[in-house]
Each structure stands twice: as structure tokens, then as C-alpha cells.
C-alpha positions as CSV (number, residue, x, y, z in Angstrom):
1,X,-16.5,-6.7,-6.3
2,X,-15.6,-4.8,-3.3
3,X,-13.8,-6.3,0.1
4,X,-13.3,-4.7,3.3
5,X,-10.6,-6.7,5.4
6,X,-10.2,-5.0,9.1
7,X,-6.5,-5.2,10.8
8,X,-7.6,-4.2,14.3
9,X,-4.0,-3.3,16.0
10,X,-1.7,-0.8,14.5
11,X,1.1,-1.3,12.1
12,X,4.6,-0.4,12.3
13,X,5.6,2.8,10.7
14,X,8.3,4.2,8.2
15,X,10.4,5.2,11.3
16,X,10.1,1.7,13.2
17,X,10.4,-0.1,10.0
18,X,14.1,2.0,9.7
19,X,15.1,1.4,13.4
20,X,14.5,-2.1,12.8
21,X,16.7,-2.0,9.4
22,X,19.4,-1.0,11.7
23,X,19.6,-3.2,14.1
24,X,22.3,-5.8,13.9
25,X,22.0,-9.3,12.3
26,X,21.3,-11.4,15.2
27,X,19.2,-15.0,14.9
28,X,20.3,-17.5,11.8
29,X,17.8,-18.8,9.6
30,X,16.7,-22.1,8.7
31,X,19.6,-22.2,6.2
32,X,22.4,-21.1,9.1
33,X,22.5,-18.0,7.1
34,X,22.0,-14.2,9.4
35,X,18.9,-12.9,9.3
36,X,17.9,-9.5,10.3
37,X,15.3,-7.7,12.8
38,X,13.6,-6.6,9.9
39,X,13.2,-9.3,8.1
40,X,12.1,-11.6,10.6
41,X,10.1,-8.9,11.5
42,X,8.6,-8.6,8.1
43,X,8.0,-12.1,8.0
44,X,6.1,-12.4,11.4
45,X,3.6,-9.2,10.8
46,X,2.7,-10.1,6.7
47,X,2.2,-13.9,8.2
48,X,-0.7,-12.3,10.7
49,X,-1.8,-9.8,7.5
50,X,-1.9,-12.9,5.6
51,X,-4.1,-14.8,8.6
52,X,-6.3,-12.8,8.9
53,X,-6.7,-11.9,4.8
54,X,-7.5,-15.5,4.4
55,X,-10.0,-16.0,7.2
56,X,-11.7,-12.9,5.6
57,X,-11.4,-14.3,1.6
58,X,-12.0,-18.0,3.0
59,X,-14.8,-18.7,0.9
60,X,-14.5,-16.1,-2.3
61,X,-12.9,-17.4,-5.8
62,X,-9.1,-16.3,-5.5
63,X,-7.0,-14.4,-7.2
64,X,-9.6,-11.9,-7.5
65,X,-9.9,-9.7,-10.8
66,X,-7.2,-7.5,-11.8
67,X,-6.4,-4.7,-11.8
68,X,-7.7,-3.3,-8.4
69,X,-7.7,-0.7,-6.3
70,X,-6.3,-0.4,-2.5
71,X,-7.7,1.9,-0.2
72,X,-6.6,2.4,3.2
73,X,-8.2,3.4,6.4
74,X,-5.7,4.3,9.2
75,X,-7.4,4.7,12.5
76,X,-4.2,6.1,14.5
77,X,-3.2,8.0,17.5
78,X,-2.7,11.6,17.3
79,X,0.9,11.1,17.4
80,X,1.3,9.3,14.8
81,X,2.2,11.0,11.4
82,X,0.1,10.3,8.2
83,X,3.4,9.8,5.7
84,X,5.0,7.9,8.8
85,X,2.1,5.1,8.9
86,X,1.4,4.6,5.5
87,X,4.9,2.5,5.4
88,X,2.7,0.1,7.3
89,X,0.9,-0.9,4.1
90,X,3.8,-3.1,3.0
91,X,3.0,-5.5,5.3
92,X,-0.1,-5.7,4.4
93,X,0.0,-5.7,0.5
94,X,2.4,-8.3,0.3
95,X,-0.2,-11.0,2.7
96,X,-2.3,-10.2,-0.1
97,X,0.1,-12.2,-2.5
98,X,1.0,-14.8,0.4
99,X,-2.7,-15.3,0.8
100,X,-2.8,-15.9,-3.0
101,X,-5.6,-12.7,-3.5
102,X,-3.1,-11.1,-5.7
103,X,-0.8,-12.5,-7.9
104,X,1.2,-10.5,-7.9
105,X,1.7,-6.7,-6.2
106,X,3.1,-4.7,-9.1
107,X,1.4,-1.9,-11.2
108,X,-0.1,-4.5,-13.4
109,X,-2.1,-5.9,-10.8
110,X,-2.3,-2.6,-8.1
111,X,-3.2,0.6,-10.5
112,X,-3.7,2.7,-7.5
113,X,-3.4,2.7,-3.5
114,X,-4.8,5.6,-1.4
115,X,-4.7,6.4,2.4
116,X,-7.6,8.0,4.9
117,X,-6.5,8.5,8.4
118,X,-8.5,9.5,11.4
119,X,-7.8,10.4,15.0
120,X,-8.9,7.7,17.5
121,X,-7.5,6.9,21.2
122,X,-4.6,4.2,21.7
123,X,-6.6,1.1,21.7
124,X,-9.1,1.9,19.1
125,X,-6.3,1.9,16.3
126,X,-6.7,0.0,13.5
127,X,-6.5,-0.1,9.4
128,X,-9.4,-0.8,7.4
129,X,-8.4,-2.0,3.9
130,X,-10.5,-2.0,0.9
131,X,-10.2,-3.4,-2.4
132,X,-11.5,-2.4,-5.6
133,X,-11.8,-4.4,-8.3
134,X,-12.0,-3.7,-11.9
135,X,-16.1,-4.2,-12.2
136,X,-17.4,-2.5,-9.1
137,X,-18.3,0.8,-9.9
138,X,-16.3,2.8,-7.2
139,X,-13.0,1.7,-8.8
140,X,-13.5,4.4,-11.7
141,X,-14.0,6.7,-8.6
142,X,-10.4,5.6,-6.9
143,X,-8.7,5.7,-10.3
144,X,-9.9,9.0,-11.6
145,X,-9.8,9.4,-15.0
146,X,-6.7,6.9,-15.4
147,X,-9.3,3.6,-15.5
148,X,-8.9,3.5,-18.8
149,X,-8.9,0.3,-20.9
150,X,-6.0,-0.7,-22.6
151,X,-4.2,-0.8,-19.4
152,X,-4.1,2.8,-19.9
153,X,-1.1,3.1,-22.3
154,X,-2.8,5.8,-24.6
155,X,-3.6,7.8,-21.9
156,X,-0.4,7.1,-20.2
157,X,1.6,8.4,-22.7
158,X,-0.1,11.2,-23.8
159,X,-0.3,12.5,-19.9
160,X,3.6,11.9,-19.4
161,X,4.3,14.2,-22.1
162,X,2.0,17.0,-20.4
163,X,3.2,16.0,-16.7
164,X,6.9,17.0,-18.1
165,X,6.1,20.0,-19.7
166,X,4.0,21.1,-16.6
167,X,7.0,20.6,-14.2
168,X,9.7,22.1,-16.5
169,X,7.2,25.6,-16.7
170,X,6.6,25.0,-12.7
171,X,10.7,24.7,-12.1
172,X,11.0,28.0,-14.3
173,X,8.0,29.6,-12.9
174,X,10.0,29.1,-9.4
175,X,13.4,29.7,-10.6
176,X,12.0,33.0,-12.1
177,X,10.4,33.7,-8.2
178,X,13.5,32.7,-6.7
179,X,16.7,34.0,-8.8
180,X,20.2,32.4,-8.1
């Protein structure tokens, strides 16, 4: 199965989600306890993610299959940076769990996430999400090789052992380039 959910205004990214960290504790909750920018914050925009994820999945059979495979779309302003805006997905990810289309958002349930962006004008941002699931035939193409069965832990393995013993010849390959 494949789902394309559209999010047509632009999310906040790493930077605004830090300025908003910042910001002092401010409103009480329902509890009288502080609550933060941010959190309230957080709250408000995965509440609309979660809206309008559910007026999209109204009528499919929830949680769907898992593992799947996120792909995002960013449609962002030229001054917006790639790594900056990708923060953004957050918000969406976890209205996939309030809107009950995930059970979760760890690696059991989200093998992969990538991000697209593209140049468009102020009011034509927007992020297109896509999701994979484990029997359309495009997740293999989003995983790579790693779609394994098994969850991957054969394959898993095996590749952490290479993936150390390619960065310890890469760090001496660059300490020999670059002697202390």
C-alpha cells in the first residue's frame, strides 16, 4: 500500500523549533503545572498533522502494515535550508501515532525516513508525505538492500561489523593525510 498525505503550509524548522525551546515557561497546564513554548507548540502543530492525517486515512483499515517507509517532500523557500526543515518531520511523524496509523514511531515500526526538497515561491510551500508499506513494491526501492526479512538482524549484524572496520581504515586513511 502506498499513501500520499499533503500538509500544504510549511513546518517549523530545527532553528525555530530551538528558539522556541528557549523561551521561558510561561502558560500552566491543565494540571497547574508550567508548560513551555515548545511544548504547547508541539502539541498545537502534531494536533493539525494529526487532522488532517485522519481526514486523509478516514476510510482505510488502521494501523497500517508494519514496517513502512517515510518519504518526505519539502516544497520550501529558497531560504530555507534542507538539514534546517527536515526537523519539521517530528511533528508530523508523531500525528501518525496520535491518528492511530502507526503504533508506534520507533525503528520497529519506521525502517527508514527520506527527504526531497524543491524550490518553490513563499506561498506554494508545502510537504508531501509518503508512506511505504511493507507489500508495495517501492518500499524495497526506499530501503535499499536493508528490506530484508527477519527484521534484518542477519544483515544488520553482519553490515555493523563492515561499517566499523570501514570508518576505523577511513579515520586512519585521514589521520595518515592529515599528521598531528
Amino acid at each position: 500500500m502506498q499513501i500520499d498525505i499533503i500538509f500544504p503550509f510549511a513546518l517549523p524548522g530545527l532553528n525555530e523549533i530551538l528558539d522556541m525551546a528557549k523561551r521561558p515557561l510561561r502558560h500552566r497546564g491543565r494540571k497547574g503545572q508550567q508548560q513551555s513554548f515548545y511544548s504547547i507548540t508541539k502539541a498545537s502543530l502534531t494536533q493539525t498533522c494529526c487532522r488532517i492525517i485522519q481526514a486523509k486515512v478516514n476510510d482505510m483499515r488502521l494501523p497500517v502494515q508494519c514496517p513502512v517507509a517515510l518519504s518526505f517532500t519539502w516544497a520550501i523557500t529558497g531560504r530555507r535550508d534542507p538539514d534546517n526543515v527536515a526537523a519539521g518531520a517530528k511533528f508530523i511523524i508523531d500525528g501518525l501515532v496520535w491518528a492511530k496509523v502507526l503504533p508506534n514511531d520507533g525503528p520497529n515500526q519506521v525502517r527508514s525516513i527520506t527527504h526531497v526538497f524543491s524550490r518553490v515561491k513563499q506561498d506554494e510551500q508545502q510537504v508531501t508525505l509518503t508512506i511505504y508499506t511493507e507489500g508495495n513494491h517501492d518500499y524495497r526501492n526506499v530501503l535499499g538492500h536493508r528490506a530484508d526479512t527477519n527484521n534484518g538482524s542477519n544483515h544488520h549484524h553482519n553490515g555493523k561489523r563492515k561499517d566499523h572496520q570501514n570508518r576505523r581504515s577511513a579515520l586512519y586513511r585521514c589521520s595518515q593525510a592529515h599528521p598531528s
